[in-house]
C-alpha positions as CSV (number, residue, x, y, z in Angstrom):
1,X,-45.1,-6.8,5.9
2,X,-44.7,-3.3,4.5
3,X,-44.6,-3.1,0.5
4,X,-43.5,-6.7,0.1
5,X,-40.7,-5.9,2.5
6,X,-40.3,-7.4,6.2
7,X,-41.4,-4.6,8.5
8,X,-38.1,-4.8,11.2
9,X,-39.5,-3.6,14.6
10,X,-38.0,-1.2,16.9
11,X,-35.1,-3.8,18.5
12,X,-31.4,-2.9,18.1
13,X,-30.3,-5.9,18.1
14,X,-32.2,-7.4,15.3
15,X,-31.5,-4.2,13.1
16,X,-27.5,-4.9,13.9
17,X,-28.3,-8.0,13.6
18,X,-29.8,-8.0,10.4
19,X,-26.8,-4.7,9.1
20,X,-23.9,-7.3,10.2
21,X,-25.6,-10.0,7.9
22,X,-25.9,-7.8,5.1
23,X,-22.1,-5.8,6.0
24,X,-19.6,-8.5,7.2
25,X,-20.5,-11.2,4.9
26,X,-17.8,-12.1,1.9
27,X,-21.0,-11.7,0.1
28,X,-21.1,-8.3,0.9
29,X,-17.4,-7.2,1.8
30,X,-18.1,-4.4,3.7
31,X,-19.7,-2.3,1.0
32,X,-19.8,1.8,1.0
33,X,-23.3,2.9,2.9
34,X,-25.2,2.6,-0.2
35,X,-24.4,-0.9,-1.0
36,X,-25.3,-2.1,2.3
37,X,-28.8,0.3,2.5
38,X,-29.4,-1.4,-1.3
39,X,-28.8,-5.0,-0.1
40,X,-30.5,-4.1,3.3
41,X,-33.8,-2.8,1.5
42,X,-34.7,-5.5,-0.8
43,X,-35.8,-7.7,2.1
44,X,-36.3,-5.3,5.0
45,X,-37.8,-2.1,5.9
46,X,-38.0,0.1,8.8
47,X,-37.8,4.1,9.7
48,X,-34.3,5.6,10.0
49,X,-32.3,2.3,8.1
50,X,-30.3,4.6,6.2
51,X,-28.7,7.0,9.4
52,X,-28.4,3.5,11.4
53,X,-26.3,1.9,8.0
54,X,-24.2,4.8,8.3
55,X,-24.0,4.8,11.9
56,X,-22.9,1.2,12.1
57,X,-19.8,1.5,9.3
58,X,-18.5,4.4,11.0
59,X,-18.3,1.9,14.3
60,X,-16.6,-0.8,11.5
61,X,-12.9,-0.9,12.2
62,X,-12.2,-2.3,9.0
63,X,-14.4,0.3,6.9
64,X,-12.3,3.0,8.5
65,X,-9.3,1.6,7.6
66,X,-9.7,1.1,4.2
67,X,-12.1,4.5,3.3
68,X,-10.1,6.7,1.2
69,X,-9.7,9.9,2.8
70,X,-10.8,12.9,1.3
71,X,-8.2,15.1,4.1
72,X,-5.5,17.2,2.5
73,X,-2.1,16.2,3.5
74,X,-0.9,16.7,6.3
75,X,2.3,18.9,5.9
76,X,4.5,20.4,3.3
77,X,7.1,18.7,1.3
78,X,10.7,18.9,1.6
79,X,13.7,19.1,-0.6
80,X,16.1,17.3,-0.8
81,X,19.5,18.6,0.2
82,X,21.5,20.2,-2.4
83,X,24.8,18.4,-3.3
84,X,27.6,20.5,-3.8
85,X,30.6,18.2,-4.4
86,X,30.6,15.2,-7.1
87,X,31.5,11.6,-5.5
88,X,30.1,12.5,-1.9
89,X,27.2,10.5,-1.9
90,X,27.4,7.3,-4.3
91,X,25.2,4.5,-5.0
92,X,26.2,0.8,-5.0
93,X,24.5,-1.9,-6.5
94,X,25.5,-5.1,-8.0
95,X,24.0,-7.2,-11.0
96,X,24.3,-11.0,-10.8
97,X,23.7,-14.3,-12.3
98,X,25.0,-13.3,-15.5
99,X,26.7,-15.7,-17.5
100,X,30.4,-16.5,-17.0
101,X,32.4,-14.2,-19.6
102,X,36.4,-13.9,-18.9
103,X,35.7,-15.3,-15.3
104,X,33.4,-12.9,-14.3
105,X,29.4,-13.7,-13.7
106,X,28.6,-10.2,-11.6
107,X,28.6,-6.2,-12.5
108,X,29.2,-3.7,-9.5
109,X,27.6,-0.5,-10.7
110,X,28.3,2.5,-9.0
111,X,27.2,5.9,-9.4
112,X,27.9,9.8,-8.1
113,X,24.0,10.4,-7.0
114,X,25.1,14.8,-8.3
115,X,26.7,14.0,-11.5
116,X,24.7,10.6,-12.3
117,X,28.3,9.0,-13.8
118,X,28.4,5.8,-13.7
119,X,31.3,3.0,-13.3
120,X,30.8,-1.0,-14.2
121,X,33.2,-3.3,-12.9
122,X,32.8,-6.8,-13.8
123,X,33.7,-9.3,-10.7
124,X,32.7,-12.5,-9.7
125,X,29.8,-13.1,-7.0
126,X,32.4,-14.8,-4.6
127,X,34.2,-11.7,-4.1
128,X,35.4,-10.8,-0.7
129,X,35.2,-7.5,0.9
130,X,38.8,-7.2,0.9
131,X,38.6,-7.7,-2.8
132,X,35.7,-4.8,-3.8
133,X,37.6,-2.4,-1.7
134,X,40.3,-2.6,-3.6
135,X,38.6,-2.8,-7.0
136,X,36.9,0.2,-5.9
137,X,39.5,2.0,-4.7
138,X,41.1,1.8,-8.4
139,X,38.6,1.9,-10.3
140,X,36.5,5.0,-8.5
């Protein structure tokens, strides 16, 4: 005993040991190092438990994968590509399981991504392929 604490010997096994019990627990959840060096030194003491706390969540797989870096980004970002011509690139979505009004339970939206304009055409979910190309060919 050391200062009501249990005085760990020099074995590396027990002091892994006794790190894993306090680290890998769902008590614990692998903690940061001082969480681990708190719960560690309420019950046990010996010289150097700090540097072997650290030394043994840098060896955690998990720990490493979930630390938040502190690294700047790697790499610049890029722009996008300026458009130059309205209805090259278009998006397509559709909206469905609306109720049935005039026959027609499903909105195709489709919009020019340069000029953000917009067309709604109202179909029916059952629509063939045959049948939007066509609706889109008049309508767009």
């Amino acid at each position: 005993m050391k200062e009501g604490k249990i005085y760990v010997p020099k074995d590396e096994e027990l002091r892994i040991e006794i790190i894993w019990l306090h680290h890998d627990t769902l008590v614990a959840g692998h903690g940061g190092k001082w969480k681990i060096v708190e719960l560690v030194t309420k019950n046990y003491w010996w010289s150097g438990i700090t540097r072997e706390v650290e030394q043994y969540i840098e060896r955690c797989n998990l720990c490493q994968q979930i630390k938040n870096r502190m690294e700047e980004v790697v790499g610049k970002l890029k722009l996008g590509e300026v458009l130059e011509k309205p209805w090259t690139y278009i998006s397509v979505n559709f909206i469905t399981k609306l109720p049935i009004v005039v026959g027609k339970d499903a909105i195709l939206v489709v919009c020019d991504r340069l000029s953000k304009m917009t067309h709604f055409i109202a179909i029916t979910e059952g629509m063939t392929v045959k049948g939007l190309a066509r609706l889109f060919k008049n309508n767009i």
